[in-house]
C-alpha positions in Angstrom: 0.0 0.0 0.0 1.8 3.3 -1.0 -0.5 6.0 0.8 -2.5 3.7 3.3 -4.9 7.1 4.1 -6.0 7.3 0.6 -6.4 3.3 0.0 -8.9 3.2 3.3 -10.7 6.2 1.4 -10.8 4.6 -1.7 -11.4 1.1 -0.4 -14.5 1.9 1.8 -16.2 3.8 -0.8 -15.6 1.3 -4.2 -16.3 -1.6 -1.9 -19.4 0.0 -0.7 -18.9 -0.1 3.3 -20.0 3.7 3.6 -20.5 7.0 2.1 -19.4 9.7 3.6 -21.3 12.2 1.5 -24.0 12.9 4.4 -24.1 16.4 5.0 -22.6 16.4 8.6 -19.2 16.2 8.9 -18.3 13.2 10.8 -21.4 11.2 10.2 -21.7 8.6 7.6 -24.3 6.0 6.0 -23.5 2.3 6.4 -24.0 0.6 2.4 -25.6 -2.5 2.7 -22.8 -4.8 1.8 -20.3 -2.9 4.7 -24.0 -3.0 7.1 -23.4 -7.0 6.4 -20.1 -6.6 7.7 -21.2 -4.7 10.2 -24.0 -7.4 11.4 -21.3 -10.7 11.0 -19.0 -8.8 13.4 -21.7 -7.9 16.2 -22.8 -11.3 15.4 -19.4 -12.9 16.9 -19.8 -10.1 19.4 -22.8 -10.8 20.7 -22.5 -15.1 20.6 -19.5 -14.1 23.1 -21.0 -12.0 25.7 -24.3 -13.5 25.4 -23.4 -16.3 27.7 -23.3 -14.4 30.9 -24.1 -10.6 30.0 -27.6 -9.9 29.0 -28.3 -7.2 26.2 -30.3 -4.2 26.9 -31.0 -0.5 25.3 -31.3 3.1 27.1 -32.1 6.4 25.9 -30.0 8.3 23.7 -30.7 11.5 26.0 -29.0 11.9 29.4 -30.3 15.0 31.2 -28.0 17.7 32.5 -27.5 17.6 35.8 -27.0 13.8 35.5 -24.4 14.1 33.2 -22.6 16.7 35.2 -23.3 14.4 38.8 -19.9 12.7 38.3 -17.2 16.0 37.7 -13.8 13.9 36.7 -16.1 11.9 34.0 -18.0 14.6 32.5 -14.5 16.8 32.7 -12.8 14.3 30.4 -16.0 14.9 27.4 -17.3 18.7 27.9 -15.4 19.8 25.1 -17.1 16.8 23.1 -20.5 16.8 24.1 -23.7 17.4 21.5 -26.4 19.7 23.6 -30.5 19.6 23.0 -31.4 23.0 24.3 -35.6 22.8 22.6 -38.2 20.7 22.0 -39.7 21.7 18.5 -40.1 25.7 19.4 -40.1 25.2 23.1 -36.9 25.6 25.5 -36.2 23.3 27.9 -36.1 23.6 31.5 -33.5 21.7 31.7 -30.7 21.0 28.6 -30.3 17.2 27.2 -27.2 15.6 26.3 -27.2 13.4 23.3 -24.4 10.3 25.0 -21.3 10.4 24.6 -21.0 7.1 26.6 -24.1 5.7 28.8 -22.6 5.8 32.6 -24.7 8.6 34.1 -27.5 7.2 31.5 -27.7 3.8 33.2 -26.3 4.6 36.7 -29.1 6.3 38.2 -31.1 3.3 36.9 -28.5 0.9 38.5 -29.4 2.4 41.9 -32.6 1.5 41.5 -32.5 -2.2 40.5 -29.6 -3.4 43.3 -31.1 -3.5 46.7 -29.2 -6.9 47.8 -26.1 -9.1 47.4 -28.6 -11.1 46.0 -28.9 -8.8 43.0 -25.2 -9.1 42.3 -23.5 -9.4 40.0 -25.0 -7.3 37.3 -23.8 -7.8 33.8 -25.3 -5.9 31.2 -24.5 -4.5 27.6 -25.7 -2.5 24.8 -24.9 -1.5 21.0 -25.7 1.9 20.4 -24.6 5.0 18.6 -23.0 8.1 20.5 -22.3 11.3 19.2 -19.1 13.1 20.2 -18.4 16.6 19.1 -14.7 16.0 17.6 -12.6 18.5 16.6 -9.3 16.8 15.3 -9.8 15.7 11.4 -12.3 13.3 11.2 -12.1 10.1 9.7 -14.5 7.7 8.3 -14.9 4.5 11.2 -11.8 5.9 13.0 -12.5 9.2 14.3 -15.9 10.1 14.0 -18.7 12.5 15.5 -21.3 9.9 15.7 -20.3 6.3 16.6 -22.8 4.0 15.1 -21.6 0.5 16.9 -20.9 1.6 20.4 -20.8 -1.7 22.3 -20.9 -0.4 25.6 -20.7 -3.4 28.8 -21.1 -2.6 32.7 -20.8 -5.0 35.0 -21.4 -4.5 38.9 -20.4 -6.1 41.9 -20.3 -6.8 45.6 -16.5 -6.8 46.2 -13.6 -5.5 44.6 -11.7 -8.5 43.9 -14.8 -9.7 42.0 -14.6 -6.6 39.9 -11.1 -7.3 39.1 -11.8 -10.7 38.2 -14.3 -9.3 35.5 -11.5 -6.8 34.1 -9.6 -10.4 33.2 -12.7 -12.2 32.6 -13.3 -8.7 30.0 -10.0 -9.2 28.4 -11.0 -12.8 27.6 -13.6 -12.0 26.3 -12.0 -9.4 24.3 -9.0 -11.8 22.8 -11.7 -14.4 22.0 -13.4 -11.8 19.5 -10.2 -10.2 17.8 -8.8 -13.7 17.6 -12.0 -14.7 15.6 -11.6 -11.8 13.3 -8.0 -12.3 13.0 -7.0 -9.0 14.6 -3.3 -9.0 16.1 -2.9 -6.6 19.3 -1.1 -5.7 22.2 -2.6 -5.2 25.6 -1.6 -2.6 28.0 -2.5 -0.3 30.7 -2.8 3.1 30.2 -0.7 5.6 31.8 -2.4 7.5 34.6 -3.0 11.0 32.7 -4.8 8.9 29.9 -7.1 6.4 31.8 -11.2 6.8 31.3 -12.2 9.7 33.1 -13.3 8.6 36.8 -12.2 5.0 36.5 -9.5 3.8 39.0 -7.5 2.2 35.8 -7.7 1.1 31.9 -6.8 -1.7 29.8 -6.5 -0.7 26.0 -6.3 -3.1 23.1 -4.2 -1.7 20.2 -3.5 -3.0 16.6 -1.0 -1.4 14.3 -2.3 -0.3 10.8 -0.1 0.1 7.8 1.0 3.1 8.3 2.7 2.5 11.3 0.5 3.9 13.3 -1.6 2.6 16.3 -5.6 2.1 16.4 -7.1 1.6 20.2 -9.8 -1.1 18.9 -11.1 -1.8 22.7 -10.2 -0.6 26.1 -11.5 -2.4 30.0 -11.8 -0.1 32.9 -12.0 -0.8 36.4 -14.4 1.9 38.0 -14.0 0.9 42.0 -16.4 2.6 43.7 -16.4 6.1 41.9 -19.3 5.9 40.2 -21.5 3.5 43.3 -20.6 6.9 44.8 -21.8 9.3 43.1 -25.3 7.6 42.3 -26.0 5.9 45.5 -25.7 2.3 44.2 -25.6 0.4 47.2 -26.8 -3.2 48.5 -27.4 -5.2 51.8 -24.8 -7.0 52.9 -25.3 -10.9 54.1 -24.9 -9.8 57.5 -27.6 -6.5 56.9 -24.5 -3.8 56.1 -25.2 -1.4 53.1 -21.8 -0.9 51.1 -21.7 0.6 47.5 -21.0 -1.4 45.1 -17.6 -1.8 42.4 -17.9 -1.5 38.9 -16.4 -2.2 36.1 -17.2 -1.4 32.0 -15.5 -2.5 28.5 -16.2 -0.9 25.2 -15.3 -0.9 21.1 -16.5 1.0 18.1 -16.6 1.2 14.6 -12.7 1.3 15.0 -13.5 -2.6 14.6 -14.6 -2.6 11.2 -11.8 -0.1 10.1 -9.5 -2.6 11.8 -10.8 -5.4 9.6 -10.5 -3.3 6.4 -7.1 -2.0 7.4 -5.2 -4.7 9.1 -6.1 -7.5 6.3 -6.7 -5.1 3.3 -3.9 -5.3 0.3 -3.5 -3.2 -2.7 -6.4 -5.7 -4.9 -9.1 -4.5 -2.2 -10.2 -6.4 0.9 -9.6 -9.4 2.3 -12.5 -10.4 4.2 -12.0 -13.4 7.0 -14.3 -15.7 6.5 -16.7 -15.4 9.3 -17.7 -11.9 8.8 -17.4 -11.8 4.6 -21.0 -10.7 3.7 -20.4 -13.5 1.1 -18.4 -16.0 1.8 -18.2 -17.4 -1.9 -19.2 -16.1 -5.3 -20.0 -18.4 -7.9 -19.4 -16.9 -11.2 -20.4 -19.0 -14.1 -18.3 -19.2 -17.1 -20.6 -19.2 -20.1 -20.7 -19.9 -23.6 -23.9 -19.8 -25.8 -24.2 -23.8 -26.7 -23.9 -25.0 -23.0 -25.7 -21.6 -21.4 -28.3 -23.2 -19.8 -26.3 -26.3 -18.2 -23.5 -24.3 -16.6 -26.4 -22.5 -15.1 -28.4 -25.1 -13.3 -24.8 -26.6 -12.4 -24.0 -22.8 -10.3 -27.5 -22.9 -9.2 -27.4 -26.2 -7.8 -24.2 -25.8 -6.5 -25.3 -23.1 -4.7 -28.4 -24.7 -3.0 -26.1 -27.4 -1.7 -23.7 -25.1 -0.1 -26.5 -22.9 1.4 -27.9 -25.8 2.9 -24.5 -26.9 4.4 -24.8 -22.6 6.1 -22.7 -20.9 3.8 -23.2 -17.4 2.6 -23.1 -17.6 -1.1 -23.9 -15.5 -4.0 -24.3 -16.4 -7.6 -23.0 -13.6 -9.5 -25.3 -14.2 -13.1 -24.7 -10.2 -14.2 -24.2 -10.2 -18.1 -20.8 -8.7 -17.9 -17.6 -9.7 -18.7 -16.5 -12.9 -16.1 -12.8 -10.6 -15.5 -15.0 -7.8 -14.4 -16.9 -9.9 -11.9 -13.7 -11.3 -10.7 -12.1 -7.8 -10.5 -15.2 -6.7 -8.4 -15.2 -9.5 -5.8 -11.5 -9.9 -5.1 -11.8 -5.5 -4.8 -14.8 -6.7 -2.2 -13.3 -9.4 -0.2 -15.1 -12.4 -0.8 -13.1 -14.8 0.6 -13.4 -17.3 -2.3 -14.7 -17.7 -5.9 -16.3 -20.6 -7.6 -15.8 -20.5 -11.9 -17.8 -23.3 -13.1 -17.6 -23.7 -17.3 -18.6 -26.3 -19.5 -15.0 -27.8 -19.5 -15.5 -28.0 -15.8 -19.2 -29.7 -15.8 -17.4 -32.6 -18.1 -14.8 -33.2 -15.2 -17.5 -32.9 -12.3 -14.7 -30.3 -11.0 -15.1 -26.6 -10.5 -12.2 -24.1 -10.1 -11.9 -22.3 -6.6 -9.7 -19.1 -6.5 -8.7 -18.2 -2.8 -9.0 -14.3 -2.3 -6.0 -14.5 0.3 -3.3 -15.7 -1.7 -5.0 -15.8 -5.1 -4.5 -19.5 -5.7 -6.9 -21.0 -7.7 -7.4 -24.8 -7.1 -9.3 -27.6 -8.9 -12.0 -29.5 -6.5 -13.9 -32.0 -7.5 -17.6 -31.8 -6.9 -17.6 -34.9 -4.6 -17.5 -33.6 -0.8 -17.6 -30.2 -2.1 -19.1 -28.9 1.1 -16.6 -30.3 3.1 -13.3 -29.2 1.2 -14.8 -25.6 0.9 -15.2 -25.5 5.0 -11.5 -26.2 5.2 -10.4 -23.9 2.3 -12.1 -21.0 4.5 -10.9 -22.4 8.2 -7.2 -22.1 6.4 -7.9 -18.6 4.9 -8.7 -17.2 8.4 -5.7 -19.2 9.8 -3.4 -17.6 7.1 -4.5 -14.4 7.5 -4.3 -14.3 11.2 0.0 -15.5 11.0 0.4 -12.7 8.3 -1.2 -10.1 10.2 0.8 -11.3 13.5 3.8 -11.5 11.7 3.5 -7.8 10.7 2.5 -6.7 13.3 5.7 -8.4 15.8 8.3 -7.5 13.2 6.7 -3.8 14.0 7.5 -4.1 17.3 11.0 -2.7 18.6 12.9 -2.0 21.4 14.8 1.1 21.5 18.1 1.7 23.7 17.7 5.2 24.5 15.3 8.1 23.8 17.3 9.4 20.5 16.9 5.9 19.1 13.3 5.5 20.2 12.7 8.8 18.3 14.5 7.9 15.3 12.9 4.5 14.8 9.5 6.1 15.1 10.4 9.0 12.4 11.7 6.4 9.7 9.8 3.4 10.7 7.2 3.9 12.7 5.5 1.2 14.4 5.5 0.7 18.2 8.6 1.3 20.7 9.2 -0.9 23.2 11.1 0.8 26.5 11.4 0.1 30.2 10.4 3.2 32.5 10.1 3.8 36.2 6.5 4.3 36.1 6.7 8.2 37.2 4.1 10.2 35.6 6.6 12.6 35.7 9.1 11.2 33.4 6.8 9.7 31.7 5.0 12.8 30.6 8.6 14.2 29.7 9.4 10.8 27.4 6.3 12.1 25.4 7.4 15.4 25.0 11.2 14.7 24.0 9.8 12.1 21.8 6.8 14.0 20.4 4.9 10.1 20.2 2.3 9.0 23.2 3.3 6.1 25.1 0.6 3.6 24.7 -0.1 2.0 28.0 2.5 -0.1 29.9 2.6 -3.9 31.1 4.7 -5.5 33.8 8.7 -5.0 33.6 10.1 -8.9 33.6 13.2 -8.4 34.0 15.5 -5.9 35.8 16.6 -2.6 33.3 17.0 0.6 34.1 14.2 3.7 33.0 15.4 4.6 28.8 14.8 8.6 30.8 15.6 9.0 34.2 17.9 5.7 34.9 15.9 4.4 38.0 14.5 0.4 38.0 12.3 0.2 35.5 8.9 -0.8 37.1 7.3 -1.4 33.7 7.8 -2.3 30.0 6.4 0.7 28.3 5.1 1.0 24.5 5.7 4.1 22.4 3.7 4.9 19.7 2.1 7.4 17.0 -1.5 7.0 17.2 -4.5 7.6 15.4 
C-alpha cells in the first residue's frame, strides 16, 4: 500500500462499506454490503458476551445535571458533548445531552435495581450509537462525530476483587473476538494522565495499521467505587450492612470494522475473513452460448447445496464480462470464488480461486461442502500468521530516547522501553519524543528507566497514534 490514508478512502467507498457524503461532517451512511459486515461482526460479538451478560438499550438522551453528577467523567467529554437545548419551538427547562458514553445514562437506573447481594453481579450490555463533538480531522470509522456500533458493557459487583476478576474475565472475552476476526494486538494499561475519566485504571487493546500507526480497537476499565458513589448504588450485605458497590465497564467501536479493512486489506481490495465476509463465496459462471443453460443449473445447484451446508453464497449471473466480476469480488473481499464452465461440468470439478493468496485450485464436486469449509478455516488461519507477523516485526525496542525517536520518524511502528513508572518522566518521554506512550505492562526483568535511569517498574510501549 503506498498512501494507506488514501487506499482506506478509496477502499471503503468502491467496496461500498459507507458513504461519507451525508451532510454532517463526521457522520456517515453504512451501504448494505459494509452493514453486512457490520451485522457478521456484532454477530461474533454478541455469541460471546451473550453467555453471561444480557443485552439491553437506554435512551440516547441523558439529562444535564446527570451528566454533570460525576465531575472527573463529564470533565474528560465537555469539550465533546452534542447539547438539546428545545423541543420543537419550546426551550427546555433543563438542557439534554445526546451520550457520549451511557454511565450517568444507566447509573441512576442501577441504583434503583440493586437492593441486595442477592442482585449481584450485574452484567449488562448494549450496541448503540453516540455522538461526540470532535474537533481533530475526522475520519471515516476511525475518528468520527457519531459512533454507530458503540458496544458499551457494565458489569457491577459486591467486592472488589470480583470486579477485578471481570476486568480479566473482559480481556478474555476481548482476545476471543479479535482472535476470531484475526486482529493481532497488544494489551496494555494506560498511563495515569490517559485512563477513562473517573475510572481507577484502563486496559486498552491496540492493533498497528499500515501506516505504522496505532488504532485503540477496545479498552477495560475498572471503576471501584467512583461511580456506586456518586449515584448511591448500594446493596445489603449478608450480615444487613449497606456498602456501594464496584464497577467495572468494556467498550469498542466502529474502530473494529476499520480494523478489519485495514489490518487484512492489500492493494487488490479487501480481504475479508471468512466469518464476517457478507459472502463468503461467489459463484461466477463461465458461459458460452451452446452449454448456457447447463453451466447454469450446475452454479445454481451448486449453490443450493452449499446454502444448505450454512454458507453465505452469492451467484453472481450479471451479463458482464466474467474478469470484471472477478475484478469486483476480489476488490470486495469475498473470501473465495467458484468459476464453473462447461470444461468443468465434463470433469464434475469446479475451479476455486482463494482471495487470500489468489491460488486458484481444482475441486472435484464430490465432498464439495466439506473441502470448501477447510479452504475458508485455512484462509482465516493464514491471514491471522500474516497479520501477527506484521505486526511483531513492527515491534522494537529502543536503547535510548534518541533511538526511540529515530525509529519512530523512519519506521514507525510501536517502541518498546522500560520506565520507572513516574508520571513525571513519563509525561517528559512524550514530549522529548513528540509520540504518546501507549499503555505499559509489567517489567520482567531488571533494566534501568530509557529517561531517568531508575529500575524500571514497567515495559512501556511508544507509539504514533491515530
Amino acid at each position: 500500500m503506498i498512501d494507506f490514508s488514501e487506499w482506506f478512502h478509496n477502499i471503503l467507498e468502491e467496496a461500498e462499506i459507507i458513504d461519507s457524503r451525508y451532510p454532517i461532517k463526521g457522520m456517515n451512511v453504512w451501504l448494505p454490503y459494509g452493514f453486512q459486515l457490520r451485522k457478521h461482526t456484532l454477530k461474533i460479538l454478541r455469541n460471546i458476551l451473550d453467555r453471561d451478560h444480557q443485552e439491553t438499550l437506554f435512551p440516547l438522551l441523558i439529562p444535564e445535571d446527570q451528566l454533570e453528577k460525576e465531575s472527573i467523567h463529564v470533565k474528560g467529554f465537555e469539550d465533546e458533548v452534542y447539547w438539546i437545548t428545545h423541543g420543537g419551538l419550546t426551550k427546555l427547562n433543563k438542557k439534554l445531552a445526546l451520550r457520549p458514553t451511557s454511565e450517568t445514562a444507566m447509573y441512576p437506573m442501577f441504583s434503583l435495581w440493586i437492593r441486595s447481594h442477592t442482585d449481584l453481579p450485574l452484567k449488562i450490555y448494549q450496541i448503540v450509537n453516540t455522538f461526540r463533538y470532535e474537533t481533530k480531522h475526522t475520519r471515516p470509522l476511525i475518528r468520527v462525530r457519531e459512533i454507530t456500533t458503540f458496544k458499551e458493557a457494565h458489569t457491577v459487583h459486591g467486592t472488589m476483587e470480583e470486579a477485578e476478576e471481570q476486568v480479566q474475565e473482559a480481556i478474555r472475552l476481548y482476545k476471543e473476538f479479535f482472535n476470531s476476526l484475526a486482529i493481532p494486538y497488544i494489551i496494555t494499561k494506560r498511563p495515569p494522565w490517559d485512563k477513562f475519566p473517573g475510572s481507577n485504571y484502563t486496559i486498552a487493546f491496540d492493533t498497528l495499521l499500515p501506516d505504522g500507526k496505532t488504532l485503540q480497537i477496545a479498552t477495560v476499565h475498572n471503576l471501584g467505587q467512583t461511580f456506586s458513589k456518586t449515584f448511591n448504588i448500594k446493596f445489603e450485605t449478608p450480615t444487613g450492612e449497606h456498602e456501594y458497590a464496584y464497577q467495572t465497564c468494556y467498550g469498542l467501536s466502529d474502530r473494529i470494522i476499520a480494523s478489519i479493512i485495514a489490518v487484512h486489506g492489500d492493494d487488490s481490495g479487501l480481504r475479508l475473513p471468512p466469518k464476517v465476509a457478507p459472502y463468503q463465496i461467489i459463484i461466477v459462471p463461465i458461459i458460452f452460448k451452446e452449454e448456457a443453460e447447463e453451466v447454469m443449473k450446475a452454479c445454481e445447484e451448486i449453490r443450493y447445496r452449499l446454502e444448505d451446508s450454512g454458507f453465505r453464497v452469492k451467484l453472481d449471473d450479471r451479463d458482464i464480462r466474467a474478469g470484471r466480476k472477478y475484478y469486483e469480488w476480489e476488490m470486495k473481499g469475498a473470501p473465495l470464488r467458484i468459476e464453473i464452465g462447461p470444461r468443468d461440468l465434463k470433469k464434475k470439478v469446479v475451479v476455486v480461486a482463494r482471495r487470500d493468496t489468489k491460488e486458484k485450485i481444482e475441486i472435484k464436486l464430490e465432498n464439495l461442502e466439506e473441502k470448501i469449509d477447510k479452504i475458508l478455516h485455512d484462509i482465516t488461519r493464514m491471514l491471522r500468521e500474516e497479520a501477527w507477523k506484521k505486526m511483531r516485526e513492527n515491534i522494537r525496542t529502543a536503547p535510548n530516547l534518541k533511538e526511540a525517536k529515530k525509529i519512530i520518524e523512519e519506521k514507525k511502528g510501536i517502541i518498546s522501553f522500560p520506565w520507572c513508572g513516574n508520571e513525571e518522566c513519563g509525561k517528559n518521554i512524550e514530549e522529548k519524543i513528540k509520540v504518546d506512550i501507549l499503555g505499559v505492562s509489567e517489567a520482567k526483568k531488571k533494566s534501568s528507566c530509557i529517561n531517568c535511569g531508575k529500575e524500571a517498574e514497567y515495559k512501556a510501549f511508544l507509539a504514533k497514534t491515530y
